[in-house]
N, C-alpha and C positions, 0 to 999 in steps of 0.2 A: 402489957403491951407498951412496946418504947415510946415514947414524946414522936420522934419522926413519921413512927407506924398511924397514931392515933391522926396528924398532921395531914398525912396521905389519905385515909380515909375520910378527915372533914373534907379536904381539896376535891376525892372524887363527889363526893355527896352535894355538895355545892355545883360542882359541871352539873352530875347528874337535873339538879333543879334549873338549872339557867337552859339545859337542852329542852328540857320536858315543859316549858314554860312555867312550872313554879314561880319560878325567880325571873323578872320581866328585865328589860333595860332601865328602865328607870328607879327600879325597886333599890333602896338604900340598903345595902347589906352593911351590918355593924357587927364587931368580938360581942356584941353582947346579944344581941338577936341570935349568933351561931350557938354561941355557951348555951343560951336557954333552951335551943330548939335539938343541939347533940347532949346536953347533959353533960358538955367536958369542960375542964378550965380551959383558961385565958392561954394558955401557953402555946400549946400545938393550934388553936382556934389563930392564935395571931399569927403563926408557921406560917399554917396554911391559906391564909390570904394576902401573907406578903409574898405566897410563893405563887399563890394566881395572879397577883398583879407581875411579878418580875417575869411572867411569862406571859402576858399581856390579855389573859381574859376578864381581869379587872382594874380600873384605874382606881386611883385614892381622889375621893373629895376631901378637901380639906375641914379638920373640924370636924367632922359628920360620918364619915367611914367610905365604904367603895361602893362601886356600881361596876355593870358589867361593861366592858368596853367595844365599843363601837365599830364595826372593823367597814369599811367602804367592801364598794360592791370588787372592784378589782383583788383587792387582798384574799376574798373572800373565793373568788374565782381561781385565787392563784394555788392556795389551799386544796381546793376539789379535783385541782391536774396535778400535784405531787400523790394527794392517794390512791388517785386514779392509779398512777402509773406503780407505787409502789403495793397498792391491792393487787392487782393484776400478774406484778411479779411475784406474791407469796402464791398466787392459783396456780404458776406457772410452775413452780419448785415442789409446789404440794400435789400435784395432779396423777403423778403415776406412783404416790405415798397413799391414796386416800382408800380407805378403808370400809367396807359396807357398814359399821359403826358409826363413821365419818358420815355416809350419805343420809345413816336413818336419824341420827342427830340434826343433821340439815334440814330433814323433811320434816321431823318434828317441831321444829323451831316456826318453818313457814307455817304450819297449822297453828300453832300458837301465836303467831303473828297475826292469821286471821279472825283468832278469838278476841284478841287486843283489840284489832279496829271494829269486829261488828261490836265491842261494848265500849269501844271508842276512849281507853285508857292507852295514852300517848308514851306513858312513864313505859309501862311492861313492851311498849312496842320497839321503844327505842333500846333497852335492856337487850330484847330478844334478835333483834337485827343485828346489833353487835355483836350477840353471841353467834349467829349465822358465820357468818363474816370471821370470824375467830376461830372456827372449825377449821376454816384451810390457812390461813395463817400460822397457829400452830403449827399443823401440820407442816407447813412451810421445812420447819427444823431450824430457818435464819435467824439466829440470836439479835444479829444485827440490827434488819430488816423489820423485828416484832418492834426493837427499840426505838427506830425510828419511827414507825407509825404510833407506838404508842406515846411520845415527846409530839408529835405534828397534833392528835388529837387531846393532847393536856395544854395547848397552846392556843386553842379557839375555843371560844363559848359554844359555838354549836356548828358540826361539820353535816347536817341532815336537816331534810327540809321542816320548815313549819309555819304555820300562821294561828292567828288566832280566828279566823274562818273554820271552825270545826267540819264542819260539808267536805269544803276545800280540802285542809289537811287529810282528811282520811279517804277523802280518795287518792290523794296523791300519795298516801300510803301503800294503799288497796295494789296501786300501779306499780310502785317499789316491790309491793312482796310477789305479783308478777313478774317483774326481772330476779326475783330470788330463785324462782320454778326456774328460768332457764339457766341461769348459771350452774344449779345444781345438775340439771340434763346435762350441759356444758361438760363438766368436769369428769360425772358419770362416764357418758361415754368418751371421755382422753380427748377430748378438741383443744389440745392446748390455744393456736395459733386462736381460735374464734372464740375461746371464753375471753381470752386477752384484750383481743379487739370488742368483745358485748364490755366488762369491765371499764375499760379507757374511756369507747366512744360512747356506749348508752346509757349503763348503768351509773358512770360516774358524769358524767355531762348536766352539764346545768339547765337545767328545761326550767325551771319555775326561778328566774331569778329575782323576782320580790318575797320569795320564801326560803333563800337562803341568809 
């Protein structure tokens, strides 16, 4: 595997932790914490955190290594209306592509999603809603449009709710994998105009905003 490739895989594995709350805000991440905990050298490990800071989900403390960076409530909000609208456009492109393949992969995902929350593993929850969500983007076919959502979400620490309120969190999971049932009906039966509008205004709308 190339230096770049191994790079890319510390950088997602690092988001991965900082969504899942592994990795806190205040948590000092260092090359040498990452090397002992992926088993890789210093090389790609340094790639990839200079490549999470230049796209700003970590800042450098001096001296000491990074930490994950702090983004205000408005940047944060401004983030959840670009995928809003560009989630919404891959449903929109992928809705008369989608395939009973497509749907039972979907369906299977929300039951797995609900296995996640009743034993309250946050990591497999966030994994599996992505991959939801990635069923019709795919599909999509926009090369473009994958590129840009997946650059929007290697550029924030975390685009999906959380706390560390366990209770809290998982139900507010519970409620997301309820708007997963209906977007799938949505798409199922070709509502282009109303999965766009559930996407934009419910699904992606900020309802808990001390949890994003």
């Amino acid at each position: 595997m190339s230096e770049h490739s191994l790079s890319t895989q510390v950088s997602q594995e690092i988001l991965r932790k900082i969504r899942s709350g592994e990795i806190e805000g205040d948590t000092l991440i260092t090359e040498a914490m990452i090397c002992e905990t992926s088993g890789l050298s210093r090389t790609p490990v340094r790639e990839a955190l200079i490549g999470l800071r230049a796209n700003g989900v970590l800042e450098k403390v001096p001296n000491k290594g990074y930490r994950v960076k702090q983004m205000d409530e408005k940047a944060k909000n401004d983030i959840y209306i670009v995928l809003a609208y560009l989630d919404a456009l891959a449903a929109r492109l992928a809705i008369n592509k989608m395939t009973e393949e497509d749907y039972l992969k979907m369906s299977e995902l929300i039951d797995l999603i609900d296995i996640s929350i009743k034993y309250r593993n946050f990591a497999n929850y966030q994994e599996q809603q992505e991959a939801f969500h990635s069923v019709y983007i795919e599909r999509s076919g926009n090369e473009a449009l994958k590129h840009s959502l997946d650059q929007i979400k290697e550029s924030v620490p975390r685009y999906t709710y959380f706390s560390n309120d366990e209770d809290r969190l998982f139900a507010i999971c519970a409620s997301t994998n309820n708007e997963h049932r209906e977007i799938l009906q949505l798409l199922r039966d070709h509502k282009t105009e109303e999965v766009t509008q559930y996407l934009i205004y419910t699904h992606w709308q900020t309802k808990y905003e001390d949890a994003i």
